[in-house]
C-alpha positions in Angstrom: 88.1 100.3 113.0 88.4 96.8 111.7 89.4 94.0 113.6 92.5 92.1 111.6 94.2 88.4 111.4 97.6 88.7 110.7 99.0 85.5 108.7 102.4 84.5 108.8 102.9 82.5 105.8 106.7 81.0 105.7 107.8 79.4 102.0 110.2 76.8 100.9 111.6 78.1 98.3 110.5 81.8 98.6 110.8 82.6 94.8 108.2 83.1 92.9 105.9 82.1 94.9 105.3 84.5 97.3 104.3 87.0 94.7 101.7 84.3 93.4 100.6 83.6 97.0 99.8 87.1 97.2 97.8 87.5 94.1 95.9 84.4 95.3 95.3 85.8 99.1 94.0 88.9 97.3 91.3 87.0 95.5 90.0 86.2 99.2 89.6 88.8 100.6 93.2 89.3 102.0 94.1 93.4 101.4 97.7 94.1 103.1 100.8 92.3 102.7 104.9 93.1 104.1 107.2 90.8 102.5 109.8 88.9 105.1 113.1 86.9 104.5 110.9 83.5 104.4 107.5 84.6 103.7 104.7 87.3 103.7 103.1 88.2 106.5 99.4 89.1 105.4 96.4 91.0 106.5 92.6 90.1 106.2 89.3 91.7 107.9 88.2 89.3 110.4 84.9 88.6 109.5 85.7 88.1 105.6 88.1 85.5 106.6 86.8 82.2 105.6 89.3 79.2 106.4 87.4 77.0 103.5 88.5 79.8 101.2 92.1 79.6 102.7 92.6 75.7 102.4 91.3 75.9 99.1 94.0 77.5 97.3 95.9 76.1 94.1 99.4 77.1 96.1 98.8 75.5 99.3 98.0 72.5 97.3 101.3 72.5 95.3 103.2 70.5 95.2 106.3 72.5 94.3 106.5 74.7 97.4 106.1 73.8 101.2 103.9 76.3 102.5 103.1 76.5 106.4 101.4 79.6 108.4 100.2 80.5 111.9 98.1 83.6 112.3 96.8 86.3 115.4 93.8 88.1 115.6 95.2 91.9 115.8 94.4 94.3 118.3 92.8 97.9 116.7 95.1 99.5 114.5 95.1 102.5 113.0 95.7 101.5 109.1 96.3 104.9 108.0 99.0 105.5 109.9 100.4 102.2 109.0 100.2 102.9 105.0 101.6 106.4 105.6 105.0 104.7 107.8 105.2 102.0 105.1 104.2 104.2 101.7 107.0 105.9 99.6 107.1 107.4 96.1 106.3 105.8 93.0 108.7 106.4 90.2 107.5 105.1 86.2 109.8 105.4 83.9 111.3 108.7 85.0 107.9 110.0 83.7 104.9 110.0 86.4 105.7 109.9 89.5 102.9 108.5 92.3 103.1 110.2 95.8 101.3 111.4 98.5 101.4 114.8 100.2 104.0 114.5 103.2 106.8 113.9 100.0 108.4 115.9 98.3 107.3 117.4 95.0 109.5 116.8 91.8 108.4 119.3 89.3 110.8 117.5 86.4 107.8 114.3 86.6 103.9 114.6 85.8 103.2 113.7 89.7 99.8 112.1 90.8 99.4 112.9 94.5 97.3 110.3 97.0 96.2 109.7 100.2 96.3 105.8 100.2 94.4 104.8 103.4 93.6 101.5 102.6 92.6 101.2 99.5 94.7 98.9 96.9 96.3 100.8 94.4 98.9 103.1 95.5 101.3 102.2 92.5 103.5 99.8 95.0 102.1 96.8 93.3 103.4 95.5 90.1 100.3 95.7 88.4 99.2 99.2 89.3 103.1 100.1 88.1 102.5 98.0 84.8 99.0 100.2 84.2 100.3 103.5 84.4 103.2 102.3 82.0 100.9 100.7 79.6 98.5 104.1 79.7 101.9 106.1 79.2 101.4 105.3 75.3 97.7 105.2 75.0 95.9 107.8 73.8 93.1 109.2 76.7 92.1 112.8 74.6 88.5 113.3 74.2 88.1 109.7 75.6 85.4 107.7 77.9 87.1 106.0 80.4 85.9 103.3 82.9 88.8 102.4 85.8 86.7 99.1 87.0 87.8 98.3 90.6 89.5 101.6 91.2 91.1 101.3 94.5 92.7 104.3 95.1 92.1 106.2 91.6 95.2 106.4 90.7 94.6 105.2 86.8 91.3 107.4 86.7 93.1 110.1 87.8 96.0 109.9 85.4 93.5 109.4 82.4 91.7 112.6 83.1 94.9 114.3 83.4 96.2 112.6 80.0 93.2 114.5 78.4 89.9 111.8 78.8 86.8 113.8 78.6 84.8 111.9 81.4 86.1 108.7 83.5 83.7 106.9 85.4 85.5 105.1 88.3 83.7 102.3 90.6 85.0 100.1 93.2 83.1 97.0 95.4 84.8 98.7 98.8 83.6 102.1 100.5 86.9 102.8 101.9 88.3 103.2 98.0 84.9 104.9 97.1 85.7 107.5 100.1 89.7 107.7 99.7 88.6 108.2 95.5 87.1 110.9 96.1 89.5 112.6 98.4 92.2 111.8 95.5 90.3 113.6 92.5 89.8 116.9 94.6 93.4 116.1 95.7 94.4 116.3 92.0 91.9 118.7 90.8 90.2 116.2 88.4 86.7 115.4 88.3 85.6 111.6 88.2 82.2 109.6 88.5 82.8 107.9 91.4 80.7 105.4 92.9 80.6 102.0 94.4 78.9 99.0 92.8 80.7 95.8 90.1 79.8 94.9 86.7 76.7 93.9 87.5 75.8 97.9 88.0 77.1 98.8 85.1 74.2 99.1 82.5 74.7 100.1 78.9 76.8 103.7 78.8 79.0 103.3 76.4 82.9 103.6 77.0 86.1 104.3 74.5 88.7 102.7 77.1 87.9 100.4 80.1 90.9 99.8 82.9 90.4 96.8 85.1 93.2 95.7 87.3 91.5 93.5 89.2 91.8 89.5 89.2 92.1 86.9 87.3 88.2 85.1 88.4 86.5 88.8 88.2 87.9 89.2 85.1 87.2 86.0 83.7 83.4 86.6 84.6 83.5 90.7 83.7 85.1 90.9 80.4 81.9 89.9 77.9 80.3 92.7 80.2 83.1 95.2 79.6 83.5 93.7 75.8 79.0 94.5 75.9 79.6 98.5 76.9 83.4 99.1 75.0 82.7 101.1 71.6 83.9 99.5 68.5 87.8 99.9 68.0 87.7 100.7 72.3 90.9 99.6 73.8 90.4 97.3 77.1 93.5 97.3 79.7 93.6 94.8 82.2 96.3 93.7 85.1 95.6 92.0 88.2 97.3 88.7 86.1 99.8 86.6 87.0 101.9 85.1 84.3 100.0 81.9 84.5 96.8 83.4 84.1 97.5 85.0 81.0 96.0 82.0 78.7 92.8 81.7 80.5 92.3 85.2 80.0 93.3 85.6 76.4 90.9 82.3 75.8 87.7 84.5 76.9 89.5 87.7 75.0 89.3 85.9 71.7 85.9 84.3 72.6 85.3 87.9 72.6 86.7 88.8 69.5 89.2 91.0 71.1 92.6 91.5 69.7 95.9 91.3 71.9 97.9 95.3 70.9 100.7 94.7 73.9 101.5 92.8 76.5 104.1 94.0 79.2 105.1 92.1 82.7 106.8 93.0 86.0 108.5 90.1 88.4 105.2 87.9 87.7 102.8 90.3 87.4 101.4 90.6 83.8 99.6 93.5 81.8 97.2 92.9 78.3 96.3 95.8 76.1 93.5 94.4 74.2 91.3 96.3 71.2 87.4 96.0 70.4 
């Protein structure tokens, strides 16, 4: 098991900005978070914890929120259990609903059953909740898919069930290589699952590419996933907060690519993009 810091980050005021301190701890490294009155507390492997890194985020430099923290090394915790105590079900739209085995089943919603260990993913996050409502209308039959940064599969699960003919899934971390896995025999799907980032991706060709990751990966990944994406491919990304959206869409038209939808949750944003 993995020895954690815990970080208890207090804000002044708390709105919106602990949902953007999040998305900016995430980028570091930082993989759990439980939301208090005044703050977050948040989670991060010891030895991926660089203070550098920490002290160089845009939020603790603001200006328009006080920001203070003091943290504890953690004694050895079993995760799991922690994400199985904390981890309820998902609903979207009334129409898929995200959930792991201990809950109930509800056989009036298409259900997508996980195992979340800790992997990122597990539909709690805005963003994982704005890609399942954005695939909701997109059309996965006879499809290609690549879910880039899968976490816990939960997207390249619900495209092969929507009808995609293969989905090739790939994350950076082995824990949501392992946990992947588990989840497609969970849901009877089969997926390509292996662990590796852009950089392994070579030149198979894809109809839709899902990548709710960040907004820096992104940034650096999309001429890549714009390089493998067949012509008139769609490209769904999350992972965005609302401020990152014109940085992203910059590169996106660099790319030629053409903004179909947009959608956002609290500040959390989602772009459906087309080849």
């Amino acid at each position: 098991m993995q020895n954690y810091l815990e970080f208890n980050f207090k804000l002044n005021p708390l709105q919106p900005w602990n949902e953007i301190l999040m998305a900016e701890l995430i980028q570091i490294g930082f993989d759990s978070f439980t939301e208090e009155h005044d703050g977050i507390l948040a989670y991060v492997q010891k030895d991926l914890f660089k203070e550098e890194d920490l002290q160089n985020l845009w939020l603790l430099n603001s200006d328009e929120v006080k920001i203070s923290y003091e943290f504890q090394e953690m004694p050895n915790i079993n995760w799991n259990e922690e994400w199985e105590k904390n981890f309820s079900p998902i609903n979207v739209e009334d129409k898929v609903l995200i959930r792991a085995e201990f809950h109930e089943p509800n056989p009036n919603l298409h259900e997508i059953v996980i195992q979340p260990k800790m992997s990122f993913g597990t539909g709690h996050h805005p963003t994982t909740h704005l890609m399942v409502q954005q695939m909701l209308d997109m059309d996965f039959e006879g499809k290609k898919v690549l879910d880039m940064g899968c976490g816990t599969s939960v997207l390249a699960i619900f495209a092969k069930q929507k009808g995609a003919s293969e989905v090739v899934a790939i994350d950076i971390d082995e824990w949501s290589v392992e946990n992947s896995i588990e989840n497609a025999a969970r849901n009877g799907v089969e997926l390509n699952i292996s662990q590796g980032t852009a950089e392994n991706l070579g030149s198979e060709k894809f109809d839709i590419i899902l990548a709710n990751i960040n907004r820096n990966i992104l940034i650096s990944d999309i001429p890549t996933y714009v390089s493998i994406l067949n012509k008139d491919g769609l490209l769904l990304l999350s992972g965005l907060c609302f401020f990152d959206v014109e940085d992203i869409l910059e590169v996106c038209t660099e790319q030629n690519l053409t903004l179909k939808n947009k959608q956002q949750r609290e500040e959390w944003m989602s772009l459906l993009l087309e080849k």
